[in-house]
Kinemage of the C-alpha trace (Angstrom):
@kinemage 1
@onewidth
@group {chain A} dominant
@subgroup {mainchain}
@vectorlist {calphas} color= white
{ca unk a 1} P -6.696 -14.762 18.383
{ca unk a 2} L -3.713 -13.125 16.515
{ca unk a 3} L -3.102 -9.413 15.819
{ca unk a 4} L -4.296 -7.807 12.366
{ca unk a 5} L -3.353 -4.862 11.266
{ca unk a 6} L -2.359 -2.371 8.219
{ca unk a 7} L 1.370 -2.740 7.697
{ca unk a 8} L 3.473 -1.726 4.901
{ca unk a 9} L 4.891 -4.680 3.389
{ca unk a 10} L 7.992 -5.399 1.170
{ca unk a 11} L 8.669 -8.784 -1.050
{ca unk a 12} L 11.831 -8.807 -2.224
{ca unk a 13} L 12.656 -12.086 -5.117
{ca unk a 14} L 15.932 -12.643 -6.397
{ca unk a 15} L 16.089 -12.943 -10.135
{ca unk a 16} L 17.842 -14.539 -12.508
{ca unk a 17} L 19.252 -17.288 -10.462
{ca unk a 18} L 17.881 -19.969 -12.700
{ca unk a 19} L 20.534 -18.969 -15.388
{ca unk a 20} L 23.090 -20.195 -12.881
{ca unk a 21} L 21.650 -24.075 -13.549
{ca unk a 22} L 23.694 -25.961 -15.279
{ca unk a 23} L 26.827 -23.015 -14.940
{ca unk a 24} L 27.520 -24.086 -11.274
{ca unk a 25} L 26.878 -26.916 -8.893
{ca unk a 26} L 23.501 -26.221 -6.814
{ca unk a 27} L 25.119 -25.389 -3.616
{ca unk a 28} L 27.139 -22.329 -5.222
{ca unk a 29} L 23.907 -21.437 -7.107
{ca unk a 30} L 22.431 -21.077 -3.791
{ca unk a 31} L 25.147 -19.349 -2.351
{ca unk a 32} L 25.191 -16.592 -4.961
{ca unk a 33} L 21.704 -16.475 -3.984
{ca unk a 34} L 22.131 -16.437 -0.501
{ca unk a 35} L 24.873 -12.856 -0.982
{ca unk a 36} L 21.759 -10.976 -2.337
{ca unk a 37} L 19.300 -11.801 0.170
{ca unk a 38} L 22.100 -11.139 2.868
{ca unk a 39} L 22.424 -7.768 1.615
{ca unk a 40} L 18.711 -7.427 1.759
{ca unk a 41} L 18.785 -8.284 5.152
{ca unk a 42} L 20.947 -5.245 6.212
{ca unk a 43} L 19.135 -3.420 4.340
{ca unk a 44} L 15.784 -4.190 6.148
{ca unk a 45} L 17.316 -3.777 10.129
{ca unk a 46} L 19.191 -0.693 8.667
{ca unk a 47} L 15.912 1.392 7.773
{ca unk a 48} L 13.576 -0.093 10.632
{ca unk a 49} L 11.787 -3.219 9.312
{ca unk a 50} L 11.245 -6.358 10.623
{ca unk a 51} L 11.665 -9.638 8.511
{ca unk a 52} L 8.290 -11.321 7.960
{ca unk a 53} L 9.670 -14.619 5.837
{ca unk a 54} L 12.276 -15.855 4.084
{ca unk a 55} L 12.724 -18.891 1.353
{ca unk a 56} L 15.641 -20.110 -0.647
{ca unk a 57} L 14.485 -17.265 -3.272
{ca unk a 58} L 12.961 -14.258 -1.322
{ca unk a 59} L 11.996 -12.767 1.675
{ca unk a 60} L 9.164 -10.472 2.955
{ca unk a 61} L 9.448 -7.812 5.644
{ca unk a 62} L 6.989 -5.305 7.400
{ca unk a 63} L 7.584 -1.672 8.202
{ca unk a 64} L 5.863 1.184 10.276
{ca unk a 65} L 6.018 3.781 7.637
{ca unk a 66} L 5.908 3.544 3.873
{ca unk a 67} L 8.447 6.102 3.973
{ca unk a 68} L 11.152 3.316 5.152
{ca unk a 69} L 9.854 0.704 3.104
{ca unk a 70} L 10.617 2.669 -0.414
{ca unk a 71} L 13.959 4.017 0.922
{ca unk a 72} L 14.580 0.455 1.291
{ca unk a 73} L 13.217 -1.182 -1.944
{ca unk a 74} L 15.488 1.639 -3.604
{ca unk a 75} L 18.534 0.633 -1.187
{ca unk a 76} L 18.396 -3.149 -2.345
{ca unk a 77} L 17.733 -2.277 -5.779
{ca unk a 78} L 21.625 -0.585 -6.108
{ca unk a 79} L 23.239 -3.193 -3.491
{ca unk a 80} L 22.065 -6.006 -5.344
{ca unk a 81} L 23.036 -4.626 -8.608
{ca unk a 82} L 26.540 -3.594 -7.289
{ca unk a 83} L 27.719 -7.353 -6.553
{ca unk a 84} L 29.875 -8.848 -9.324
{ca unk a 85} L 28.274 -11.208 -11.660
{ca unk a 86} L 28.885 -14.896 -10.773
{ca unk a 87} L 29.868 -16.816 -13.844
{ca unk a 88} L 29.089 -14.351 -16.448
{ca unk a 89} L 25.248 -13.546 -14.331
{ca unk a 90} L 24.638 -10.767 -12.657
{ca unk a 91} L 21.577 -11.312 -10.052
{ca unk a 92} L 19.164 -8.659 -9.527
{ca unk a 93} L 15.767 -8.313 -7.447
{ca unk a 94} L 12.135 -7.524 -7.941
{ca unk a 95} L 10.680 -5.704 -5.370
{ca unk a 96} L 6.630 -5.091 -4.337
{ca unk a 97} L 5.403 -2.763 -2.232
{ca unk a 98} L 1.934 -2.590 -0.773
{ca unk a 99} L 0.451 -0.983 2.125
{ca unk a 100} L -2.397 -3.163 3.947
{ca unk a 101} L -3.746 -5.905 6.462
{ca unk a 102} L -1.483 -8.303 7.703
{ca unk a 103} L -2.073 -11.122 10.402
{ca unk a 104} L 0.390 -11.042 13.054
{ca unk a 105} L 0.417 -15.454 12.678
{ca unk a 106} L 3.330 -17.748 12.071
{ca unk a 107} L 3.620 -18.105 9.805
{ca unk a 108} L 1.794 -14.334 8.477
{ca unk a 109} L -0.689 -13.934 6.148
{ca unk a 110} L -3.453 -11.597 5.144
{ca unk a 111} L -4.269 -9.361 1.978
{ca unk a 112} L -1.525 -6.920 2.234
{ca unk a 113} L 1.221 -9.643 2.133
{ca unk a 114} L -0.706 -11.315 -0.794
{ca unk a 115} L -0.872 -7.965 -2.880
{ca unk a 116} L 2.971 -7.319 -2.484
{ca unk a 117} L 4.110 -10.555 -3.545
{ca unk a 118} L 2.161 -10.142 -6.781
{ca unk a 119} L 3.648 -6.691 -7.659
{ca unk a 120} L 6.867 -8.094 -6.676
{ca unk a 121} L 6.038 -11.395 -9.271
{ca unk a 122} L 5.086 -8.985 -11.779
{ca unk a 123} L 8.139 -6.499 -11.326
{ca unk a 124} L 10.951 -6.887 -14.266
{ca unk a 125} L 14.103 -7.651 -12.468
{ca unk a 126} L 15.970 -5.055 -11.451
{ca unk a 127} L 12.477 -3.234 -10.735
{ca unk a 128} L 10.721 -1.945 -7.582
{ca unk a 129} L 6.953 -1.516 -7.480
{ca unk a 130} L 4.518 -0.168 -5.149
{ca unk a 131} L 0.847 0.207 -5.163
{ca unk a 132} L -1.209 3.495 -4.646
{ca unk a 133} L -2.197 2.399 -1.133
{ca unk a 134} L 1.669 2.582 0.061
{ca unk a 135} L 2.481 5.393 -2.643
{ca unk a 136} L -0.538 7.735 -0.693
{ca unk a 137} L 1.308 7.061 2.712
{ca unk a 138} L 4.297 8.793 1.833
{ca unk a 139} L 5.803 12.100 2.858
{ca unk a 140} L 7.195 15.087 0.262
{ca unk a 141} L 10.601 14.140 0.446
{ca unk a 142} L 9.547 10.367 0.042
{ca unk a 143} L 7.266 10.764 -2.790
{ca unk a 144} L 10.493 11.675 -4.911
{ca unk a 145} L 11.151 7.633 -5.249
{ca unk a 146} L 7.608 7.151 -6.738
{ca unk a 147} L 6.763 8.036 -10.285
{ca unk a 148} L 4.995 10.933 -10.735
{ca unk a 149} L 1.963 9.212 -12.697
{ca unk a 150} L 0.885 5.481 -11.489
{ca unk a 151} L 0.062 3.233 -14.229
{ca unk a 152} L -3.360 1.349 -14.534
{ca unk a 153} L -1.158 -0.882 -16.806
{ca unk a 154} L 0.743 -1.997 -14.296
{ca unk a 155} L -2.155 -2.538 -11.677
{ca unk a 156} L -2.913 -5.933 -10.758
{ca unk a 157} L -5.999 -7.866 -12.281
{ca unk a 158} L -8.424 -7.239 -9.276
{ca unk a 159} L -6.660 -4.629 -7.714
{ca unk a 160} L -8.133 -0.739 -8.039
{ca unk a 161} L -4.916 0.799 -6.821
{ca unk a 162} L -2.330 1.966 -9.863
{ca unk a 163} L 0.985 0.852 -9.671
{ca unk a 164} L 4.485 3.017 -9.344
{ca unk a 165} L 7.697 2.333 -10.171
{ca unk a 166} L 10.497 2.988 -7.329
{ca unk a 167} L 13.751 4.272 -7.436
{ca unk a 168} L 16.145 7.052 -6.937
{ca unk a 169} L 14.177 10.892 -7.700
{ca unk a 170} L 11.889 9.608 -10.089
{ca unk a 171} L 9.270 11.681 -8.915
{ca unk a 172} L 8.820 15.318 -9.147
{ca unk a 173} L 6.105 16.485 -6.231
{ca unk a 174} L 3.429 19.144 -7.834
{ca unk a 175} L 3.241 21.997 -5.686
{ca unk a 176} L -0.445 22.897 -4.209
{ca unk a 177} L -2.263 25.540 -4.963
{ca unk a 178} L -1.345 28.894 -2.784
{ca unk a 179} L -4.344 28.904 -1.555
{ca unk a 180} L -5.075 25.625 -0.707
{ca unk a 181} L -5.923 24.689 3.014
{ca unk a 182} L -2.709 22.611 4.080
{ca unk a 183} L -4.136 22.167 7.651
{ca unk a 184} L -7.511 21.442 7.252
{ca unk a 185} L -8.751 17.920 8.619
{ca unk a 186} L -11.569 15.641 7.805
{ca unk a 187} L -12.978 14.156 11.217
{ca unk a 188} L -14.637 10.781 11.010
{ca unk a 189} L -16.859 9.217 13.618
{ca unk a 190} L -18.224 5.962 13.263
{ca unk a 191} L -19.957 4.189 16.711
{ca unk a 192} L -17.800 5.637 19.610
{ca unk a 193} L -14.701 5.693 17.671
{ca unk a 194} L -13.241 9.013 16.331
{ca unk a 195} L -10.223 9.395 13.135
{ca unk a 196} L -8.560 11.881 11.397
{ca unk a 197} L -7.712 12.421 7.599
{ca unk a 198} L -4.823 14.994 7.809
{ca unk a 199} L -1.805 15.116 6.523
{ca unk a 200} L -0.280 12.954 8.454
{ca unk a 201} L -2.990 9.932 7.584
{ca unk a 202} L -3.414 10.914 4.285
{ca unk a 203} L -5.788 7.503 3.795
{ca unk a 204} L -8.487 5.508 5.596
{ca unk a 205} L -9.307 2.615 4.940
{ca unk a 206} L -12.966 1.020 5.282
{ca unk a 207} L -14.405 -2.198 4.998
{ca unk a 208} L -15.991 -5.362 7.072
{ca unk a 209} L -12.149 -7.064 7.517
{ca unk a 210} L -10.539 -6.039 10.597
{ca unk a 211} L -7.327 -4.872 9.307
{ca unk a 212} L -9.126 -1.549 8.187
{ca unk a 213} L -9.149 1.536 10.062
{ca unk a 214} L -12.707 1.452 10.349
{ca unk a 215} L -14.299 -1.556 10.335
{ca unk a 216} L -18.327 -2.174 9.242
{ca unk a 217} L -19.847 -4.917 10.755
{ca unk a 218} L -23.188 -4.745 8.716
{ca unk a 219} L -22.834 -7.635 5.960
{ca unk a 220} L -23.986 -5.662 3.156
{ca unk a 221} L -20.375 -4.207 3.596
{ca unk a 222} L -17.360 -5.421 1.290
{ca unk a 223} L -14.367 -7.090 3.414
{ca unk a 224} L -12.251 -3.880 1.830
{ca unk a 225} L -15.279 -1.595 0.980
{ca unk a 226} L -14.109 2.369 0.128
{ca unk a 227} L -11.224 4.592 1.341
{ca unk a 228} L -10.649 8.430 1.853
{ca unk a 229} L -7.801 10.560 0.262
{ca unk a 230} L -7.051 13.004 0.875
{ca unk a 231} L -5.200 14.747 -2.063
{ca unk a 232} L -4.125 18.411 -2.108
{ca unk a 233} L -7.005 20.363 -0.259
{ca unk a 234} L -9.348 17.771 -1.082
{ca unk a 235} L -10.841 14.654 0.839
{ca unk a 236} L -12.207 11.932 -1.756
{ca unk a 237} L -14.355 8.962 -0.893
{ca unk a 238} L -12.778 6.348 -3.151
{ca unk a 239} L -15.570 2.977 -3.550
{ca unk a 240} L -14.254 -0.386 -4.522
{ca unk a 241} L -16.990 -2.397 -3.559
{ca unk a 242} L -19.667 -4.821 -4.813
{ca unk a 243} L -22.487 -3.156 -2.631
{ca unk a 244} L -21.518 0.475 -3.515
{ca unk a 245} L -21.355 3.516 -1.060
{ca unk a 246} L -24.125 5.984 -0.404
{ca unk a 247} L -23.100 9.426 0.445
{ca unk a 248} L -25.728 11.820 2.384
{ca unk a 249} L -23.856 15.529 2.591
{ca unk a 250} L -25.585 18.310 4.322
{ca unk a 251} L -27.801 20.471 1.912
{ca unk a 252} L -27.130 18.056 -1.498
{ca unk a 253} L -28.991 15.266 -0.988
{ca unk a 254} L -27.895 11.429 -1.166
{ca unk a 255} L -25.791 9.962 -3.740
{ca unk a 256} L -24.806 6.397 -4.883
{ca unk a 257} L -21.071 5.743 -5.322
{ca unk a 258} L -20.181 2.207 -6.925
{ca unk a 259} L -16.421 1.720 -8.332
{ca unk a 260} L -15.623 5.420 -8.727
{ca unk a 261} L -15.341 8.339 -6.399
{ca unk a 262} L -16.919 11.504 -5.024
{ca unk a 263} L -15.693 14.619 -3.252
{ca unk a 264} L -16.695 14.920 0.898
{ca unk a 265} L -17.073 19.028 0.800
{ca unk a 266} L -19.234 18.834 3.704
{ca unk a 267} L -20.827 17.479 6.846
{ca unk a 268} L -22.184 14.773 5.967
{ca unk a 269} L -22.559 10.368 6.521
{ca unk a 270} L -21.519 7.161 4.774
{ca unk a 271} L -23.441 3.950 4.897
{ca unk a 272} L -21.146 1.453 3.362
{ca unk a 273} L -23.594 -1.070 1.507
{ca unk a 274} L -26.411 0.671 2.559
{ca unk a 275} L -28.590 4.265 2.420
{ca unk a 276} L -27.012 7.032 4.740
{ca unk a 277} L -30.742 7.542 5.652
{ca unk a 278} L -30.933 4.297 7.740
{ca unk a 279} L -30.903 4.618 11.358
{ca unk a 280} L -28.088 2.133 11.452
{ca unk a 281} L -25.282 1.940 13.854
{ca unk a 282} L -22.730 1.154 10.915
{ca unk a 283} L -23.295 4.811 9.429
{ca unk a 284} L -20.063 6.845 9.123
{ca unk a 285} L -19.901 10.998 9.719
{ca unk a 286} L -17.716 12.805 8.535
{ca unk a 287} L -17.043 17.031 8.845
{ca unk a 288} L -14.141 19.341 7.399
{ca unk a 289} L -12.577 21.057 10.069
């Protein structure tokens, strides 16, 4: 059985290669080619990653932390851009980003690998982008190379995660309130497993596929059902599902959360597909802390 798990992902195309046809025989095409993804290479051992695929056009590459992955994508960006043009065409990349399941297989697979490839086919050349899911990862100084607004324009037909544009201090980081709680926690329990939403996992991920970080066996589940944010002081149950999530927090009652989101201000349970009332093994607890 091979390895799943939530990786952040880079797809990096060269562009504008196809307006070397015709200008230079096929094999010095490719080599022209070849220079950029060479330099993308480098760039990928030089901040961490590991090299997923590569084709006469692209390559793909996996790495620990979004952090590295968008100091990268920014990286390649300028060293691709800083080669001279080759017979009157200067090459650039497009670049996705996307933070998600992967399948450790040969060769890989799996949603998160599928998701960056499409930002990367819908980036303009020259152009980095990165979804919400690896944009959320990131740390202050990090979050400078994201946008400071993601665009639904940009998102993906499908996909409920805006899109940002990388590149060098685009962002500008809002500061939080002064009296926010920058230390508080949101503890999650589901069977015997325990998590943490801090500030160092900003997100959770939930759903029946086993590249989440909790995974729901119950059917009723989606494969990539809701996720938790936490944003500022605040911890958000975010639903993307076809099933819907039902919410039970101490003192308020139940609610019903389908495509849209709800604050977690309390102690409380998630049944993903089903009522938090259920005696159900699947239920998720949650409690600020």
């Amino acid at each position: 059985m091979t390895e799943r798990k939530n990786t952040c992902i880079l797809v990096a195309e060269v562009a504008g290669s196809e307006r070397l046809i015709g200008r230079l025989r096929a094999e010095e095409a490719q080599h022209a080619v070849d220079r950029c993804l060479n330099r993308i290479d480098r760039v990928i051992e030089s901040n961490g990653g590991a090299r997923l695929t590569r084709d006469p056009q692209g390559l793909s590459a996996g790495f620990e932390r979004c952090d590295a992955a968008v100091l990268a994508a920014c990286e390649m960006l300028e060293r691709v851009a800083s080669l001279p043009p080759m017979s009157g065409v200067q090459l650039s990349t497009r670049i996705g980003v996307h933070y998600g399941p992967l399948e450790a297989s040969r060769p890989p697979y799996g949603d998160g690998l599928t998701v960056a490839r499409r930002l990367a086919a819908s980036a303009k050349p020259g152009q980095a982008l990165a979804s919400g899911a690896a944009v959320m990862l990131l740390s202050t100084p990090a979050r400078h190379f994201a946008g400071t607004e993601g665009s639904r324009s940009l998102a993906l037909e499908g996909m409920d995660w805006p899109v940002y544009e990388l590149g060098h201090k685009l962002g500008n980081i809002t500061p939080l309130p002064p009296n926010s709680k920058l230390l508080q926690q949101l503890h999650i329990r589901h069977q015997n497993e325990r998590l943490m939403v801090d500030e160092q996992r900003p997100v959770l991920l939930l759903g029946r596929e086993h590249g989440n970080d909790v995974v729901i066996i119950d059917p009723r589940a989606s494969r990539q059902h809701a996720r938790i944010e936490r944003r500022g002081a605040g911890f958000y149950l975010i639903d993307q599902s076809s099933n819907g999530t039902y919410v039970a927090i101490e003192g308020q009652g139940e609610k019903f959360v389908k495509q849209s989101e709800t604050l977690l201000n309390g102690p409380g349970r998630l049944g993903c597909g089903f009522s938090a009332a259920e005696v159900e093994r699947d239920l998720v607890f949650f409690e600020l802390q």
